[in-house]
C-alpha positions as CSV (number, residue, x, y, z in Angstrom):
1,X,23.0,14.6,-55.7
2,X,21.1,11.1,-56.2
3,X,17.4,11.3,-56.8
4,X,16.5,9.4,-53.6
5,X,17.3,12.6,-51.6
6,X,14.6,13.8,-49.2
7,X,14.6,17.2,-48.0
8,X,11.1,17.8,-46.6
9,X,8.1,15.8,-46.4
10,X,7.0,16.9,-49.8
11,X,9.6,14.6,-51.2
12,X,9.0,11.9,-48.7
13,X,5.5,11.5,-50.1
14,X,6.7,11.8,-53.5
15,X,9.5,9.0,-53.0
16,X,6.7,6.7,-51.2
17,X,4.6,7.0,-54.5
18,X,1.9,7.7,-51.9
19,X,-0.7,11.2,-52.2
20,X,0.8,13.9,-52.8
21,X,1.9,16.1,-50.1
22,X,-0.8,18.4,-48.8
23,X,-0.2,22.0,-50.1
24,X,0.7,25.1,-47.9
25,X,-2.9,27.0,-46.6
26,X,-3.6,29.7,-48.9
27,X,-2.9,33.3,-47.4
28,X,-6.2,34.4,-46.6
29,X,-8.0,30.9,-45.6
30,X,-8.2,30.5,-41.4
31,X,-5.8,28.4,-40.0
32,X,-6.6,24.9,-38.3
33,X,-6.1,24.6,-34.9
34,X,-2.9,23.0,-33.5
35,X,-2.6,19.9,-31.5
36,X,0.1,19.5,-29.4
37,X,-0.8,15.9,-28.4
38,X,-4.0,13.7,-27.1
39,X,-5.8,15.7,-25.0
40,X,-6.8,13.4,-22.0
41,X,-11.1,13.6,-21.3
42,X,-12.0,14.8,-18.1
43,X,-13.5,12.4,-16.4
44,X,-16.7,13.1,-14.9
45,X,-17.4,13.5,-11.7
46,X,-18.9,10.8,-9.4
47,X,-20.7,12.1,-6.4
48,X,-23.7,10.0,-5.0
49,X,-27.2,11.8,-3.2
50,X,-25.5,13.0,-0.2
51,X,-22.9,15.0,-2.0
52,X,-20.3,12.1,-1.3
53,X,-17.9,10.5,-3.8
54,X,-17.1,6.8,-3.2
55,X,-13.9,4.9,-3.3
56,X,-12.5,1.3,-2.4
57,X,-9.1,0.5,-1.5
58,X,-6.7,-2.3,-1.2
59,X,-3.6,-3.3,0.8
60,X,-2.2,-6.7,1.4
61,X,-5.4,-8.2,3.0
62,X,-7.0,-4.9,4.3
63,X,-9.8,-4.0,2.2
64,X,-11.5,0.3,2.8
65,X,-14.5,1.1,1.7
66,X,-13.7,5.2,1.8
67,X,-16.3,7.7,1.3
68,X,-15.1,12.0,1.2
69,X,-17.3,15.4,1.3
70,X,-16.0,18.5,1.8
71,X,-15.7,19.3,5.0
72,X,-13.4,20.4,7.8
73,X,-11.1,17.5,7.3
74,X,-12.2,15.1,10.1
75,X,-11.0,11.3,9.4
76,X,-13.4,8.7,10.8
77,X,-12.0,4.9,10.6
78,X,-14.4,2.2,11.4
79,X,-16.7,4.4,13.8
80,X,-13.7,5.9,15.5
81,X,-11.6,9.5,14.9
82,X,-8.1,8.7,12.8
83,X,-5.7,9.4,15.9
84,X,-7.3,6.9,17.9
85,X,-7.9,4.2,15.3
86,X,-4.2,4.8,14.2
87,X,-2.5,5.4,17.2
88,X,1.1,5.7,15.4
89,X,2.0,8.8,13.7
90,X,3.2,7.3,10.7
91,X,0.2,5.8,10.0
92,X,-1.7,9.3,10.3
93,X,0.7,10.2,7.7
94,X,0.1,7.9,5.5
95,X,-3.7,8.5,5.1
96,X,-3.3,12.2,4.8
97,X,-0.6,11.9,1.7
98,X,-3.3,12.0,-1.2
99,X,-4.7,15.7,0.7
100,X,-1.0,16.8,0.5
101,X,0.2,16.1,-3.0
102,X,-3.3,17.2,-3.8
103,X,-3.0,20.6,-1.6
104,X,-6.9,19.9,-0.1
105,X,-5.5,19.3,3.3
106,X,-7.9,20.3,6.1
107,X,-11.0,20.4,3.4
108,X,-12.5,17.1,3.1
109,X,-14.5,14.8,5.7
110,X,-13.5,11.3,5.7
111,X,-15.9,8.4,6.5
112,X,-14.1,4.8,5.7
113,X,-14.5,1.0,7.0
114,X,-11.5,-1.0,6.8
115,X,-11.3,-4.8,7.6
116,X,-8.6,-7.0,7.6
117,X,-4.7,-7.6,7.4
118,X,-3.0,-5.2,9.9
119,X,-2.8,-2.2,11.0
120,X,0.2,-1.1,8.2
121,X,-2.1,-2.7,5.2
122,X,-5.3,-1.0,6.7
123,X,-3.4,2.6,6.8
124,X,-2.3,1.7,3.4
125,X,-6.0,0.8,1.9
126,X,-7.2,4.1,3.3
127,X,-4.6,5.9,1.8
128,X,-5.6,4.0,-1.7
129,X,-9.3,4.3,-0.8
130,X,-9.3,8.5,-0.1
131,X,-6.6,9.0,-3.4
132,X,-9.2,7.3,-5.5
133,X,-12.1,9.1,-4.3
134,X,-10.5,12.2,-4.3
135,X,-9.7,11.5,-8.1
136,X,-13.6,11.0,-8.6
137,X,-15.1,14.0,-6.7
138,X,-12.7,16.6,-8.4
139,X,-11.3,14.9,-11.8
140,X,-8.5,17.4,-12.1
141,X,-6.5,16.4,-9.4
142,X,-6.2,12.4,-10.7
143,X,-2.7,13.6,-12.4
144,X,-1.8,15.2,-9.7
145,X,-2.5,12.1,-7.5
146,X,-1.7,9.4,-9.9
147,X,2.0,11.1,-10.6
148,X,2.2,10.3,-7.0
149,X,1.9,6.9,-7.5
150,X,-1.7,6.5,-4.6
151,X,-4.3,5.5,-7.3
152,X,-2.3,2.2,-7.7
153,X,-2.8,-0.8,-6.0
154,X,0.1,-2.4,-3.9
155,X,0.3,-5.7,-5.7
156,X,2.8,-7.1,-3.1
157,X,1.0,-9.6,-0.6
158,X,2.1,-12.5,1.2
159,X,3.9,-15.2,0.0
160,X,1.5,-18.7,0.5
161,X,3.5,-21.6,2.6
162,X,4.8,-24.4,0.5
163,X,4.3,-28.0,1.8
164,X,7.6,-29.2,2.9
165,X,8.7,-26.2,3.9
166,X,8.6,-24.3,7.5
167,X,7.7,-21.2,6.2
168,X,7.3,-20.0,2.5
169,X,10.9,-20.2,1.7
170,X,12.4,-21.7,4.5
171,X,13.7,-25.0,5.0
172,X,13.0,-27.5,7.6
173,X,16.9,-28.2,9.3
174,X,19.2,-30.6,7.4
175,X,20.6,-33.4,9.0
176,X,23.3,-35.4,7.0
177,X,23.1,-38.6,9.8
């Protein structure tokens, strides 16, 4: 057996020329406490002086300035209640995903202002808007919520129109004569 063998990490250190390896705890001394890996900090949480916590959120060109409280789960967009504002059912959906993967459905009050883009971009700034508040008035739920993938921000938007070109991409028609 060559000498360059390691078996352990007592060896390792000894090969390395480094300190020596730290010894075995002594029988009767207390033992340190284990880590099993970084524990993430809680964050702390964010709630203004109407018991509110306050989130913006982003879509395409929609832009949702979301405020939550606990509540009876009532969703008010722009001055108006959620099924009439977002008359589609899909769209209804979408808002109320972050209470679903966060199991709060039916417990917070929703009071948000969206402008601009569309009606799709607006449901999805909500949706941003009430997963990042959420994630601010009870800290323990942002894994829960950012596993899901809601506290990040679409990035996709609309390609600009290139000059020269009928559209973004498309091409004015070829004619050869």
């Amino acid at each position: 057996m060559s000498d360059n063998t390691v078996t352990d990490l007592a060896d390792l250190g000894a090969l390395a020329g480094g300190a020596p390896a730290v010894a075995a705890p002594e029988a009767g001394a207390p033992e340190a406490p284990v880590r099993t890996g970084p524990a993430a900090p809680l964050r702390e949480k964010e709630i203004d002086a109407q018991g509110r916590s306050y989130a913006t959120g982003r879509r395409k060109d929609a832009v949702a300035r979301v405020w939550i409280k606990p509540g009876s789960g009532k969703i008010t967009v722009n001055g108006r209640d959620q099924e009439v504002y977002f008359a589609r059912p899909t769209l209804r959906l979408v808002i109320n995903q972050p209470f679903a993967v966060a199991e709060r459905s039916g417990q917070y009050d929703v009071v948000c202002t969206v402008k601009g883009g569309g009606l799709s971009g607006q449901a999805g700034a909500v949706k941003h808007g009430i997963a990042q508040a959420l994630s601010k008035f009870e800290p323990a739920l942002r894994s829960a919520v950012k596993a899901a993938g809601f506290l990040t921000r679409d990035p996709r938007v609309v390609e600009r129109k290139k000059y020269g070109r009928a559209k973004a991409r498309k091409s004015f028609q070829f004619s050869k004569r």
